[in-house]
ZAVONU-760559 format. One line per 10 residues: their letters; for each residue x, y, z of N, C-alpha, C. Coordinates in pm, 1 decimal, always signed. Last residue first. Example, Ala and Ser with C-alpha at 12.3 -4.5 7.8 and 13.67 -1.06 7.14 Angstrom:
<atoms>
SA) +1285.0:-225.0:+708.0:+1367.0:-106.0:+714.0:+1290.0:+3.0:+787.0; +1319.0:-569.0:+780.0:+1230.0:-450.0:+780.0:+1320.0:-330.0:+780.0;
</atoms>
This chain:
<atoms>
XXXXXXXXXX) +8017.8:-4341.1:-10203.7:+8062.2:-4289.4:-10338.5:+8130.9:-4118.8:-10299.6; +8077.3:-4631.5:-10043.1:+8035.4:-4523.2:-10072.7:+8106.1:-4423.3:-10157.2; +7970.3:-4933.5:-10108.1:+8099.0:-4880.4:-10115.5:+8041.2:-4765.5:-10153.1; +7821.5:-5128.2:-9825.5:+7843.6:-5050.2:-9976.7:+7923.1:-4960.2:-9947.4; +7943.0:-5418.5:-9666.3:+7956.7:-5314.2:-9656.1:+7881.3:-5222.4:-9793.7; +7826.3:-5779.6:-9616.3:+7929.3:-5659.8:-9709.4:+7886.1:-5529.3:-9679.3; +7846.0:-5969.0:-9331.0:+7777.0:-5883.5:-9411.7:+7829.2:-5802.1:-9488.7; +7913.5:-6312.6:-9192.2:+7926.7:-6148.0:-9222.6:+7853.4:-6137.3:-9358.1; +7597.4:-6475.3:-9099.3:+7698.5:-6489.3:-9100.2:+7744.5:-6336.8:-9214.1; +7500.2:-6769.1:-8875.8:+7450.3:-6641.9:-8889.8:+7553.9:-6588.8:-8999.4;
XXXXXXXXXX) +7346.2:-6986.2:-8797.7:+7342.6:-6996.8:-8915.6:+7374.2:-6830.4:-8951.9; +7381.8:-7095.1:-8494.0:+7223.2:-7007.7:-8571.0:+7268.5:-7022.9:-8721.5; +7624.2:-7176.3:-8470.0:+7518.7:-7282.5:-8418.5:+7380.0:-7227.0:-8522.3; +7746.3:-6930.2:-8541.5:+7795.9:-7045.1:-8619.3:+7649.1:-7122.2:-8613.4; +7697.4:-6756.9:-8350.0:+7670.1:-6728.1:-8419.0:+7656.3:-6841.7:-8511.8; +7789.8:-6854.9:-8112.8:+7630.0:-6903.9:-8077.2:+7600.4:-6862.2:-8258.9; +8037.3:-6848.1:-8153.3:+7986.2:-6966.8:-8128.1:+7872.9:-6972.7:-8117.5; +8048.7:-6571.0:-8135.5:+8092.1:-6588.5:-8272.0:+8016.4:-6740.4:-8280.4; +8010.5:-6465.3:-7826.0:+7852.3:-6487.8:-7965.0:+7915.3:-6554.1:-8097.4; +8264.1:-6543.0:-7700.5:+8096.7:-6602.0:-7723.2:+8004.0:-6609.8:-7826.0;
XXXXXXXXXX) +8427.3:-6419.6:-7939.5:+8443.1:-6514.3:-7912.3:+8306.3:-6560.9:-7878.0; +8309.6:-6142.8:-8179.3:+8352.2:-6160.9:-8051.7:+8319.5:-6327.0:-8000.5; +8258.3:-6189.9:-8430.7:+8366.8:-6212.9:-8414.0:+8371.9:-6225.1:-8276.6; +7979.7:-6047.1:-8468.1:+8004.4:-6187.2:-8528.9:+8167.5:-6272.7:-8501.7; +7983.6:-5826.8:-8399.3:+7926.9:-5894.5:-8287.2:+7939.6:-6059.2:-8365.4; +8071.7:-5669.9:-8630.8:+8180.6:-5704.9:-8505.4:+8153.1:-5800.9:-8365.8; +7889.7:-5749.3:-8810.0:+7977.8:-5796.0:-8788.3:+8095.5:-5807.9:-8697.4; +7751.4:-5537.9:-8671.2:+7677.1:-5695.7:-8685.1:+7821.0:-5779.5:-8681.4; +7854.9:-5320.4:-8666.8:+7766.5:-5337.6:-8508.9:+7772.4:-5489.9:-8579.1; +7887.5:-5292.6:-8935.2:+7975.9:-5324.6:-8842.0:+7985.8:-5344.8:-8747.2;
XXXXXXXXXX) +7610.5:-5273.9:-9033.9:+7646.6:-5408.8:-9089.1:+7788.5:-5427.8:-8974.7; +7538.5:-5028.9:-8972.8:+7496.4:-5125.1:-8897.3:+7561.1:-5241.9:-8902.7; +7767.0:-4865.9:-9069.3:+7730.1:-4873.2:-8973.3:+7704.6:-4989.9:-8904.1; +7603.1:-4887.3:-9372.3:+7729.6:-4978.8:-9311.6:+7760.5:-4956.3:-9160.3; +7334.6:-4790.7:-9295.9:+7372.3:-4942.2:-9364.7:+7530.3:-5015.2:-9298.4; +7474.5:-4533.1:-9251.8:+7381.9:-4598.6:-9167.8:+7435.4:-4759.6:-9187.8; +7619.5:-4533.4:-9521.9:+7685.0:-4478.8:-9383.0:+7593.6:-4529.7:-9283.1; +7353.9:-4478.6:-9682.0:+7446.4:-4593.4:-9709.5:+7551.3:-4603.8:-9644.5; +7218.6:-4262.1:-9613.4:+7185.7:-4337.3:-9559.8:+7259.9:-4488.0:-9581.0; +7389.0:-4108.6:-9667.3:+7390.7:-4047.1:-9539.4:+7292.3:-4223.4:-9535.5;
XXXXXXXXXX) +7361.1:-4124.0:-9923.8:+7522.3:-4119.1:-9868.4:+7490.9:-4116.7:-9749.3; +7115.3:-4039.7:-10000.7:+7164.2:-4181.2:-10009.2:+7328.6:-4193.6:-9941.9; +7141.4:-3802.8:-9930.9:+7062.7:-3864.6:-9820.4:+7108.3:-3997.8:-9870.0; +7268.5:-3696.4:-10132.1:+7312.7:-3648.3:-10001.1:+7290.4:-3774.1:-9892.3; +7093.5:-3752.6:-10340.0:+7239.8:-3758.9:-10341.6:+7284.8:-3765.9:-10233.8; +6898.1:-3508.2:-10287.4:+6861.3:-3708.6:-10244.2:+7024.8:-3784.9:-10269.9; +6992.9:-3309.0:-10335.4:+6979.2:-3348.0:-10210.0:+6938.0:-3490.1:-10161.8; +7060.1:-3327.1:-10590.2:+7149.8:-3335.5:-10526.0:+7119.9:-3365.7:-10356.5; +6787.0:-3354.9:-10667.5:+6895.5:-3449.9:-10736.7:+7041.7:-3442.0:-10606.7; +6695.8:-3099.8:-10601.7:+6633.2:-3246.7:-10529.0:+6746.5:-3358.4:-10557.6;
XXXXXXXXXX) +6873.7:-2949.4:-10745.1:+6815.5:-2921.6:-10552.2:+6811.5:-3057.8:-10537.8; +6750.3:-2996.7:-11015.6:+6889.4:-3009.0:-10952.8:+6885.3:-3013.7:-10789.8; +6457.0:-2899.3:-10965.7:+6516.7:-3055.3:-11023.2:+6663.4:-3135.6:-10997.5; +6517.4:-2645.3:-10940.6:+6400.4:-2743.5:-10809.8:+6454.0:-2917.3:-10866.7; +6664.9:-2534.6:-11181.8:+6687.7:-2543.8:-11029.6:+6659.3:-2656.5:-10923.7; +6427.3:-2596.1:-11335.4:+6569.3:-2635.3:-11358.3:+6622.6:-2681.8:-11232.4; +6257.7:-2482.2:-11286.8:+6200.3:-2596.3:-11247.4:+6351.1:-2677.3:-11261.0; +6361.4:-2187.7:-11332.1:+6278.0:-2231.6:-11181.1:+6302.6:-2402.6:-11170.8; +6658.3:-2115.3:-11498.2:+6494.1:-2122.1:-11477.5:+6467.7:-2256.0:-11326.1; +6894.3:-2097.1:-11497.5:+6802.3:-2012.7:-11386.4:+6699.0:-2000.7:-11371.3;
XXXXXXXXXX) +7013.3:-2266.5:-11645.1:+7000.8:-2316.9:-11505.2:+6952.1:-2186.8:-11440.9; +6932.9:-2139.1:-11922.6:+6858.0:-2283.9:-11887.7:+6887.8:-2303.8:-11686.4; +7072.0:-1920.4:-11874.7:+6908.4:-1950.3:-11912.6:+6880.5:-2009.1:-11851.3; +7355.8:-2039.5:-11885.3:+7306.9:-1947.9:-11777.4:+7151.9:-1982.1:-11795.7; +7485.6:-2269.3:-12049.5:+7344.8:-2208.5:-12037.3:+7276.5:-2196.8:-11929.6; +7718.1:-2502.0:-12028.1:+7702.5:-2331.2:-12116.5:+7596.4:-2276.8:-12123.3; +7619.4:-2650.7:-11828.3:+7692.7:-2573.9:-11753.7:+7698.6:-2421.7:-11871.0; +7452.5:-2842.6:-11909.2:+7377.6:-2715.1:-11893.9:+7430.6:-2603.4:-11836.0; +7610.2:-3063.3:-11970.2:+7522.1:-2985.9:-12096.1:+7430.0:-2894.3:-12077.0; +7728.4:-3149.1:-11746.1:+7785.9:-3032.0:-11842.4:+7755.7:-3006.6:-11956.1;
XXXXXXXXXX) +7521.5:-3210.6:-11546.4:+7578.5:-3076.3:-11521.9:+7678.4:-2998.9:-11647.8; +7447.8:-3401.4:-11711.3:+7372.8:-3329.2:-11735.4:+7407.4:-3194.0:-11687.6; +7672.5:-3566.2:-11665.6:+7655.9:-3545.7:-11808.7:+7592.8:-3416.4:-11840.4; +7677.1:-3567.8:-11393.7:+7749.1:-3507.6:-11397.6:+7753.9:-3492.5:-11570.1; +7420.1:-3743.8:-11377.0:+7446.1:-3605.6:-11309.0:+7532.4:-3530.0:-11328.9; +7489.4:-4005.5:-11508.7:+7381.0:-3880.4:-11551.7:+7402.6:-3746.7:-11473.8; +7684.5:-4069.8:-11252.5:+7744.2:-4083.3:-11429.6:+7648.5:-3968.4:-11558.6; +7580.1:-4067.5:-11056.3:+7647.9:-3977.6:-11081.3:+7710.7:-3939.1:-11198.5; +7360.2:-4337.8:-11176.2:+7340.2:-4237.5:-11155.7:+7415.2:-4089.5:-11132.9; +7577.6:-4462.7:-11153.1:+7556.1:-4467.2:-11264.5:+7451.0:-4341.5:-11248.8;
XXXXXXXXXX) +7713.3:-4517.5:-10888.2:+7768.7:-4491.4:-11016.1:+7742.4:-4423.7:-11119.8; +7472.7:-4644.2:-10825.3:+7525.3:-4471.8:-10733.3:+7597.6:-4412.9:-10831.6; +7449.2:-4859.4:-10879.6:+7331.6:-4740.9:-10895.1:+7364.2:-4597.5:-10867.3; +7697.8:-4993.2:-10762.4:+7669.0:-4964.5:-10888.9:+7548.5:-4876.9:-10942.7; +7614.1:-4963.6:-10478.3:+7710.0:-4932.9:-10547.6:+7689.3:-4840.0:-10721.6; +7399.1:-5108.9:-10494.7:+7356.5:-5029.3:-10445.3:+7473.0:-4939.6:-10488.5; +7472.5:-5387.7:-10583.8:+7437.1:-5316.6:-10685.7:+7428.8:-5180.1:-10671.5; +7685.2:-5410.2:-10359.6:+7715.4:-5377.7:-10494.6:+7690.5:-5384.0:-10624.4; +7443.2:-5495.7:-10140.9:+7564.8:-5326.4:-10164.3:+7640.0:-5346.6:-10273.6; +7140.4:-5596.1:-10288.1:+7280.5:-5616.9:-10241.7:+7386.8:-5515.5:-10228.0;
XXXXXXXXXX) +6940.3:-5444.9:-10336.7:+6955.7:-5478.0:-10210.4:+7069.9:-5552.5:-10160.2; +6845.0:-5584.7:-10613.4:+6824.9:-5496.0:-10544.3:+6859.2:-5551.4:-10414.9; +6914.6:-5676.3:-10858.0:+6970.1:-5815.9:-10753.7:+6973.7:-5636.8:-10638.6; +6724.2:-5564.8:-11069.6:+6772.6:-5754.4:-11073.9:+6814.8:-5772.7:-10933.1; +6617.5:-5352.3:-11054.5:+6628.4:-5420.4:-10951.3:+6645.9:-5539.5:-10955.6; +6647.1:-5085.6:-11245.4:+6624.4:-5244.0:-11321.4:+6661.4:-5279.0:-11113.3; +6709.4:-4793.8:-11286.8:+6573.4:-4839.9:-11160.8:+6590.6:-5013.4:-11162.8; +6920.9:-4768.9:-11393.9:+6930.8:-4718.7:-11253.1:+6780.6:-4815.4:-11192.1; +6868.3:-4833.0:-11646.6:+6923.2:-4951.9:-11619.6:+6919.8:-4898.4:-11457.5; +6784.6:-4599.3:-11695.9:+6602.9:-4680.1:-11700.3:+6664.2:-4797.6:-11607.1;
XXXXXXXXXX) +6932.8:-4419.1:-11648.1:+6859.5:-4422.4:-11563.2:+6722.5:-4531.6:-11577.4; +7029.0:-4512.3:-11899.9:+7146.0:-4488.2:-11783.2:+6994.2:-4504.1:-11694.8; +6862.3:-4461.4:-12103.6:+6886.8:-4558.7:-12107.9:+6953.6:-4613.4:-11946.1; +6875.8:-4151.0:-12093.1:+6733.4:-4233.6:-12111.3:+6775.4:-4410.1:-12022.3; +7107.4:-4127.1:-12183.0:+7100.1:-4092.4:-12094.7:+6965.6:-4150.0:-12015.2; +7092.0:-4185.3:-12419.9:+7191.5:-4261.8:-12369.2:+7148.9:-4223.0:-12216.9; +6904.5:-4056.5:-12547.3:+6851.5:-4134.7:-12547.3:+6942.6:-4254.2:-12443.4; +7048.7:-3772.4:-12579.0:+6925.5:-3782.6:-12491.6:+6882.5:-3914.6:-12475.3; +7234.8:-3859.9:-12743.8:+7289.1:-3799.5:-12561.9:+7173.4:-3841.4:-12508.3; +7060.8:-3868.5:-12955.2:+7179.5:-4003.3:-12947.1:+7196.0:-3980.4:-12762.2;
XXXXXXXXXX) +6954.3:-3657.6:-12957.8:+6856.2:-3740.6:-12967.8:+6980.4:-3865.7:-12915.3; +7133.5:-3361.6:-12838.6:+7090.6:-3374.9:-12899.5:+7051.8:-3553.3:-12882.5; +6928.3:-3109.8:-12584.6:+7066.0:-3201.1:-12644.8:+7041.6:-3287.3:-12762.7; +6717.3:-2950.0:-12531.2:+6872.0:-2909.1:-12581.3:+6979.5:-3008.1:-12557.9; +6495.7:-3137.1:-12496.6:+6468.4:-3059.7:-12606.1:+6621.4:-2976.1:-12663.3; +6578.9:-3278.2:-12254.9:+6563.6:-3338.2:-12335.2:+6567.4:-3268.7:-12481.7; +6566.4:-3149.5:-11964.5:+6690.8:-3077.7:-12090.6:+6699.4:-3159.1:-12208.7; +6360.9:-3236.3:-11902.7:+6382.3:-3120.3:-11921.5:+6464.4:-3041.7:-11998.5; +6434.7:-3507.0:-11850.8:+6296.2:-3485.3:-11949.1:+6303.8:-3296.2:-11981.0; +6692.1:-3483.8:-11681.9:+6641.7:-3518.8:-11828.8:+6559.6:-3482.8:-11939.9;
XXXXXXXXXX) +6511.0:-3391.8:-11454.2:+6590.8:-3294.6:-11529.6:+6616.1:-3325.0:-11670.1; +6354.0:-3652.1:-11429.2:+6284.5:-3532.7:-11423.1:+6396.7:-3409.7:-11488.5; +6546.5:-3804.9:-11401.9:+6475.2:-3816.0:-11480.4:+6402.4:-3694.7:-11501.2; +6676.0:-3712.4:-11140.4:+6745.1:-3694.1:-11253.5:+6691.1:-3724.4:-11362.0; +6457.2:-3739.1:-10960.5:+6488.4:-3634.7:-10985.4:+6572.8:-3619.9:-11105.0; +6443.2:-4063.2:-10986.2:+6310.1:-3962.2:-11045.0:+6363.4:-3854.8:-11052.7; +6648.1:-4065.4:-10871.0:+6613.0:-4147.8:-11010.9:+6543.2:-4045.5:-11052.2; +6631.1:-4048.4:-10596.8:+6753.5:-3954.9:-10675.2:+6734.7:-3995.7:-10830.3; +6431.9:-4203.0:-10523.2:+6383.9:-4076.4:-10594.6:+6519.1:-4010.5:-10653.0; +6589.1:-4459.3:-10510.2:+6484.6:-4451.1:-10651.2:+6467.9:-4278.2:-10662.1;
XXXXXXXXXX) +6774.9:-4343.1:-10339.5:+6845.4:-4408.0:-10455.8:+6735.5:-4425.3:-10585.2; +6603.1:-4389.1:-10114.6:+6652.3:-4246.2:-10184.5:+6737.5:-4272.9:-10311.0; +6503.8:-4645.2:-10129.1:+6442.9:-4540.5:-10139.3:+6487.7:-4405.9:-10192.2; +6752.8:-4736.1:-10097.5:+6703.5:-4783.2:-10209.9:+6615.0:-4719.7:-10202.0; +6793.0:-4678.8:-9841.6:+6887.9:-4645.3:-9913.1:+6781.9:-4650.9:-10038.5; +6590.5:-4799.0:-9699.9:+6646.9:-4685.6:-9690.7:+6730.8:-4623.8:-9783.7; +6660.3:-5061.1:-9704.3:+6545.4:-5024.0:-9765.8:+6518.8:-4899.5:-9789.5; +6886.2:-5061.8:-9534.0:+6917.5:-5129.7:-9698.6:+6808.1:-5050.4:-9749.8; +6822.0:-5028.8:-9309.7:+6879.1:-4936.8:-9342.7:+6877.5:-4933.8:-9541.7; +6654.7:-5256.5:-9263.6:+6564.6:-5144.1:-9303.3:+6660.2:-4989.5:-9332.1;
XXXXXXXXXX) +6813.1:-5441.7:-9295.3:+6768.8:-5405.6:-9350.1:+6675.7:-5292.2:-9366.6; +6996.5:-5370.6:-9037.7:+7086.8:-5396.3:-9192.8:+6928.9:-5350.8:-9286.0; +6786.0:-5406.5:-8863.3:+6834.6:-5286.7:-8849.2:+6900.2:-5225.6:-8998.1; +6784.1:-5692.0:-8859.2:+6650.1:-5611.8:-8871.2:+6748.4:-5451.0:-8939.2; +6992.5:-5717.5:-8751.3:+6983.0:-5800.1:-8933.0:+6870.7:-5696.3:-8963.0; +7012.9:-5682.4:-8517.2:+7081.9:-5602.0:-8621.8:+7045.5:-5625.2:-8710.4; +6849.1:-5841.1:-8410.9:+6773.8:-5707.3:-8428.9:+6852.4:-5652.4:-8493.3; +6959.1:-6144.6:-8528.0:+6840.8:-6090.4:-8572.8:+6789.4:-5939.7:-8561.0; +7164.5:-6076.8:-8279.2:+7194.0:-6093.6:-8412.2:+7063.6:-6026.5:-8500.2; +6998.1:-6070.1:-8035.5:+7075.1:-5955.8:-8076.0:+7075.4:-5990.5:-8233.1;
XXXXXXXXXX) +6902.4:-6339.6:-8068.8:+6780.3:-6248.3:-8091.4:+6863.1:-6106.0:-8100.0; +7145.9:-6501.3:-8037.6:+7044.3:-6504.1:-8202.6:+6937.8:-6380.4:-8174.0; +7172.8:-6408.5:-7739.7:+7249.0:-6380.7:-7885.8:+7125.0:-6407.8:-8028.6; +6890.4:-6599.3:-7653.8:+6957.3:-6433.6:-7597.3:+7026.1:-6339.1:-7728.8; +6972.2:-6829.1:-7716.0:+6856.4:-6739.9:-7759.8:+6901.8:-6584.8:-7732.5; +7207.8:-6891.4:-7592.0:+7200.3:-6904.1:-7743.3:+7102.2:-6829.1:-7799.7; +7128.3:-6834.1:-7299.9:+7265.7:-6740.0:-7395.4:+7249.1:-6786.3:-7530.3; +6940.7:-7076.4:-7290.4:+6872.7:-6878.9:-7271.1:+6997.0:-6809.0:-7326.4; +7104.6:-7251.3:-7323.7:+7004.8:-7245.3:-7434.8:+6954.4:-7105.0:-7444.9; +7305.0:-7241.9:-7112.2:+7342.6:-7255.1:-7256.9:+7216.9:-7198.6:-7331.8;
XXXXXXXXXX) +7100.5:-7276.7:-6894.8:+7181.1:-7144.1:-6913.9:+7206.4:-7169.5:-7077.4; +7021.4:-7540.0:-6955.4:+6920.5:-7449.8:-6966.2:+7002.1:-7305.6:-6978.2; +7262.6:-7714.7:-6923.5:+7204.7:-7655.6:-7053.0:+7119.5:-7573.1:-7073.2; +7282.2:-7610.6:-6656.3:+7401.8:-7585.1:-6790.3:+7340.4:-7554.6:-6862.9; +7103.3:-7758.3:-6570.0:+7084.2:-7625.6:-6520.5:+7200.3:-7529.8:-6629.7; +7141.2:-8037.8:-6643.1:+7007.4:-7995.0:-6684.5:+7009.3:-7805.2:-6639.0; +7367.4:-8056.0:-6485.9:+7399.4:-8103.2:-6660.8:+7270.2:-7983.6:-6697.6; +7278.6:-8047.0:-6260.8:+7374.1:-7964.2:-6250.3:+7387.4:-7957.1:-6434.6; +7080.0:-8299.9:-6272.3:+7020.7:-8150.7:-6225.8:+7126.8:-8029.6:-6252.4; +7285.1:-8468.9:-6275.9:+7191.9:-8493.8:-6384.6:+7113.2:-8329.3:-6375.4;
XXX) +7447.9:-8442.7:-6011.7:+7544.6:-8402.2:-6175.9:+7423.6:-8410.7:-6272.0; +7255.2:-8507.6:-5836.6:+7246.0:-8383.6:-5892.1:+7351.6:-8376.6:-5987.0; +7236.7:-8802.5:-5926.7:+7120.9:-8715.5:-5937.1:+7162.3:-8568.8:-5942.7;
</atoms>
C-alpha cells in the first residue's frame, strides 16, 4: 500500500514538472512569435517606405530600372512562407538590394535629395531598417532563451515527451 501511494505521489510530482516545463516552453514559443510578428511588421512598412521613394524617383530613371525595382519590392511583400527566418532573411536582402539602387540613382542629384518628401521617405526607409534589425535581435534572442531551455537535461526530457523542438535563428543583415 504505501509503495502504491509513494508510485502515485512520483507520478503526480512527474506530471506538475511536465506541465510546469511545457508551459515555460509554450511562453517562449509565445514570445518567438510575437517577436516574428514584429519583425514582419517593420519589414512590411520598410516596404511601403521604399515604395513610396520609388514612386518618387519613378519619373528620373529610366522604365526597365523603374520597373525592376517595381518588381523587387512587389516579390518583398509575396508572403509564400512568411514567418520563417529565411524568408525574413531573404526580405531583408532584397529590400537592401532597392535601397541601395535607389541611394545610387539619387546620389548625382543634390535637388532631388533635398526635396522634403525625398528626405521623409529615406528617414523612414532607414529608420524601419533599424527597427527590423532591432527587432530580428529580439526574435533571435528569444529563440536562444528557447533553445537553450531545450538542451538543459530536465526540461530537454519533458521537452521530447511535449513534442517540442529547436528553432532557427534570422540571419541578420
Amino acid at each position: 500500500m504505501e509503495i502504491v501511494i509513494i508510485v502515485l505521489l512520483l507520478a503526480s510530482l512527474f506530471g506538475v514538472w511536465l506541465l510546469s516545463v511545457r508551459r515555460k516552453l509554450e511562453t517562449q514559443e509565445e514570445n518567438i512569435r510575437n517577436a516574428m510578428y514584429q519583425t514582419l511588421v517593420q519589414l512590411s512598412a520598410e516596404r511601403e517606405a521604399l515604395e513610396g521613394l520609388a514612386e518618387f524617383l519613378g519619373q528620373t530613371m529610366d522604365a526597365e530600372t523603374f520597373r525592376r525595382m517595381k518588381h523587387s519590392l512587389e516579390s518583398a511583400q509575396t508572403a509564400g512562407e512568411a514567418g520563417l527566418p529565411e524568408w525574413v532573411a531573404e526580405q531583408q536582402r532584397e529590400l537592401l538590394r532597392v535601397q541601395k539602387k535607389i541611394a545610387e540613382i539619387s546620389e548625382g542629384m543634390p535637388l532631388l535629395q533635398a526635396q522634403e518628401t525625398y528626405q521623409k521617405y529615406w528617414k523612414a526607409a532607414k529608420s524601419y531598417e533599424h527597427m527590423v534589425e532591432t527587432s530580428g535581435l529580439i526574435y533571435n534572442d528569444s529563440v536562444e532563451n528557447y533553445n537553450s531551455m531545450l538542451h538543459r537535461i530536465p526540461d530537454r526530457i519533458a521537452a521530447g515527451i511535449c513534442g517540442f523542438h529547436r528553432k532557427k535563428l534570422i540571419e541578420i543583415m
